[in-house]
N, C-alpha and C positions, 0 to 999 in steps of 0.2 A: 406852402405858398399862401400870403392871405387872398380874400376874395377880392379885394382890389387889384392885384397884380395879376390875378387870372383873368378880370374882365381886361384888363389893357392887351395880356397876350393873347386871349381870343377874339381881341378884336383887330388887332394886326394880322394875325392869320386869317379871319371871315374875311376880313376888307382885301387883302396881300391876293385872294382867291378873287374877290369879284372883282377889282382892278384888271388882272390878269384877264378874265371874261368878258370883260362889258360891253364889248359887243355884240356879242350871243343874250347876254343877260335886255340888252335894248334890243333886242331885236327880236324877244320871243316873250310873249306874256307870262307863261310859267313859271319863266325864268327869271323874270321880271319882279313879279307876284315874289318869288321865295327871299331873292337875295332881299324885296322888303321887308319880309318878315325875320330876315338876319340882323339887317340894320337895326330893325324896331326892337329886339331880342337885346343887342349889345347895348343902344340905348338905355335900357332898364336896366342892363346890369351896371352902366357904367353910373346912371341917377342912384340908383343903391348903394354905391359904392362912394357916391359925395366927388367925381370927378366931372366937373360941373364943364370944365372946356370941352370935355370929348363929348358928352351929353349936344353940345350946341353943335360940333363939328358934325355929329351923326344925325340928329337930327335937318341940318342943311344938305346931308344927303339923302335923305328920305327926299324930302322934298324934289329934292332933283329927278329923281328916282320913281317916285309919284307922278311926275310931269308927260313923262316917259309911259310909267302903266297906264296912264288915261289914255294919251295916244295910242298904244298899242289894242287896248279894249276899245277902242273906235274904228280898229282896223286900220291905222294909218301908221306907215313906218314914222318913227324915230327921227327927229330931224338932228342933223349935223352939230347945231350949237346944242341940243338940249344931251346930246350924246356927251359932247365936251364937257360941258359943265358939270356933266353927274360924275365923267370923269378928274376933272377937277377936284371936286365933292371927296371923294375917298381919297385921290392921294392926301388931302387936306388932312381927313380922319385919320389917317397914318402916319404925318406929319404930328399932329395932336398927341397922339399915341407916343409918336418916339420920345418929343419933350418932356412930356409928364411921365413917363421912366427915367428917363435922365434926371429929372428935377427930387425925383422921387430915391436914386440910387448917387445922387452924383455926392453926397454928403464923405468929407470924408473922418477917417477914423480920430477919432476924441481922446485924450486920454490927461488921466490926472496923476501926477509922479510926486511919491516924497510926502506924502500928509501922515502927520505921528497919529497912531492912535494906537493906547494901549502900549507906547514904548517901543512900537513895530512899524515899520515902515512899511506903507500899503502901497502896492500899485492900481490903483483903477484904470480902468482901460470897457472903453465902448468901441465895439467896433460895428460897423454899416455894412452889410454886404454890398458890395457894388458890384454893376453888372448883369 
């Protein structure tokens, strides 16, 4: 699998997970603290990887998510809207994530029929895995 298809599917799983938590994850600085340091981790993989939408989508959850650590290192819960919007924030990421697989798999198979060469008829054939 290349390294780009693995930053998209580790990042649908990291995200798929703190979606799933995020109100444990805004409600406890630890928790808080890590999944940042997940975001900021996919991030890099995905800037490495030259997937420039998902880079902004994840990054726009850091931020949110940021919003959130400060408040919670000030000892103040988590307010209602900044909860939302982080949650927001990753469905987005995962949103990101699906389309650039699809856009990335949705190609479909090519193929060249009938060209002489050498007196033989060749079939060329490319095929895309989809999926």
């Amino acid at each position: 699998m290349s390294a780009d298809l693995v930053a998209l599917e580790n990042t649908k799983a990291i995200c798929g997970r703190i979606l799933e938590g995020h109100e444990v994850i805004c409600a406890k600085s630890e928790a808080a603290a890590a999944a940042f340091r997940d975001l900021h981790t996919l991030k890099g993989a995905a800037s490495i990887n030259n997937l420039g939408r998902l880079v902004n989508a994840l990054h726009r959850s850091e931020g949110a998510l940021d919003l959130i650590c400060k408040q919670l290192l000030a000892g103040k819960v988590a307010t209602q809207s900044h909860l939302e919007a982080f949650r927001l924030e990753i469905t987005s990421v995962l949103a990101v994530a699906d389309d650039v697989l699809k856009s990335k798999f949705s190609k479909a198979k090519t193929k060249t029929v009938g060209s002489r060469e050498g007196g033989e008829d060749i079939l060329k054939a490319r095929f895309t895995k989809v999926g």
